[in-house]
N, C-alpha and C positions, 0 to 999 in steps of 0.2 A: 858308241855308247848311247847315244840318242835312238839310234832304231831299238836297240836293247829295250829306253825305257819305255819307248812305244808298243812293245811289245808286251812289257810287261803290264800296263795300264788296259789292254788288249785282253791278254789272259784272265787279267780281273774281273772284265767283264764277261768276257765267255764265263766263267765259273759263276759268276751271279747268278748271270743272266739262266746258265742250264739249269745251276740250282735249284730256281725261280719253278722253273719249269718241272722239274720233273720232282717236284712236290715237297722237297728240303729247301729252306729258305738260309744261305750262306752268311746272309746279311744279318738274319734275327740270331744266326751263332757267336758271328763276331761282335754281334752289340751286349752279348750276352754280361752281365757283369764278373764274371769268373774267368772270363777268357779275353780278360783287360792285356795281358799278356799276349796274345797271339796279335791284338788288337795294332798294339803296341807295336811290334815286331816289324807286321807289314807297312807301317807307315816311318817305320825308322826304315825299311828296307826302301819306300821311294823316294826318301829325305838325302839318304846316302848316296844311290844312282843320281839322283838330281844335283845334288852337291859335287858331285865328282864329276858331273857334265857341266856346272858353272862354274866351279872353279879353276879348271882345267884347259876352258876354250876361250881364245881371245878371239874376237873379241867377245863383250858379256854377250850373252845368250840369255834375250831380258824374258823372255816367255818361259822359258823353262824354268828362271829365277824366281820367276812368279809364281810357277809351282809348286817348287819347292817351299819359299816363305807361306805359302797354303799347308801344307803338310804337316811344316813345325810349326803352325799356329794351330794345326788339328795334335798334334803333339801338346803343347802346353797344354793345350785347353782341359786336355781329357786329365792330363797329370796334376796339374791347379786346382780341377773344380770337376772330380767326376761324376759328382751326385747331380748338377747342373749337367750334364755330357749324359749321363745317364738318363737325366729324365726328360731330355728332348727327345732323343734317341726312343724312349717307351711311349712317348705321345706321338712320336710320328709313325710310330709302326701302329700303335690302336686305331689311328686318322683312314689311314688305306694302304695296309703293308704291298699291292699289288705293285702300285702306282710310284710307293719309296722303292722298291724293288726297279721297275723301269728307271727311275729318276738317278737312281744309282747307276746302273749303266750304261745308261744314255751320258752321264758324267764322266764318266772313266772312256768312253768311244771318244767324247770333243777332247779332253788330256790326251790323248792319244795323239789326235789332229792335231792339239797343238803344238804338241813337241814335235811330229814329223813336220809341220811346218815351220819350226823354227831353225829346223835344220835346210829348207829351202834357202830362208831368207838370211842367216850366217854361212 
């Protein structure tokens, strides 16, 4: 389940990142505010793989844990206070959407890292 979630952290970024590239920007879709829903979904879908890889494996698997409590605080946030989530989100894409664009999957590649090495070190 760990390669799984690394893979899936993997995919994300390949999809940014070709996005990125090939002149659709994946990221300005999902920040999109009408597609809070898809938004949503993909971050419940790493909250769940992560949760079922911490709960599941003794012993804790604290890097992963730590992922996940990232996920569900990117969860809360958006669901609490999306007009704040939203207008970070539209000042960092005005800032230099190339640059959120790398920073985005250059983020989702070390997730990646981290969860395969957390399965080194358990």
């Amino acid at each position: 389940m760990i390669i799984f979630l690394a893979f899936l952290y993997i995919f994300y970024a390949f999809a940014y990142f070709y996005s990125n590239k090939s002149g659709y920007s994946l990221l300005r879709y999902m920040w999109k505010r009408e597609n809070i829903n898809i938004y949503l979904s993909t971050e419940l879908v790493f909250l769940i793989v992560a949760s079922f890889i911490v709960f599941t494996n003794q012993p804790l698997n604290w890097i992963v844990a730590i992922l996940m409590l990232m996920h569900l605080l990117g969860i809360v946030w958006l669901v609490a206070n999306p007009n704040n989530f939203y207008q970070m989100a539209e000042e960092s894409i005005n800032l230099d959407a190339d640059l959120l664009e790398n920073v985005v999957v250059i983020t989702f590649l070390i997730y990646a890292g981290m969860t395969l090495f957390s399965r080194i070190i358990f």
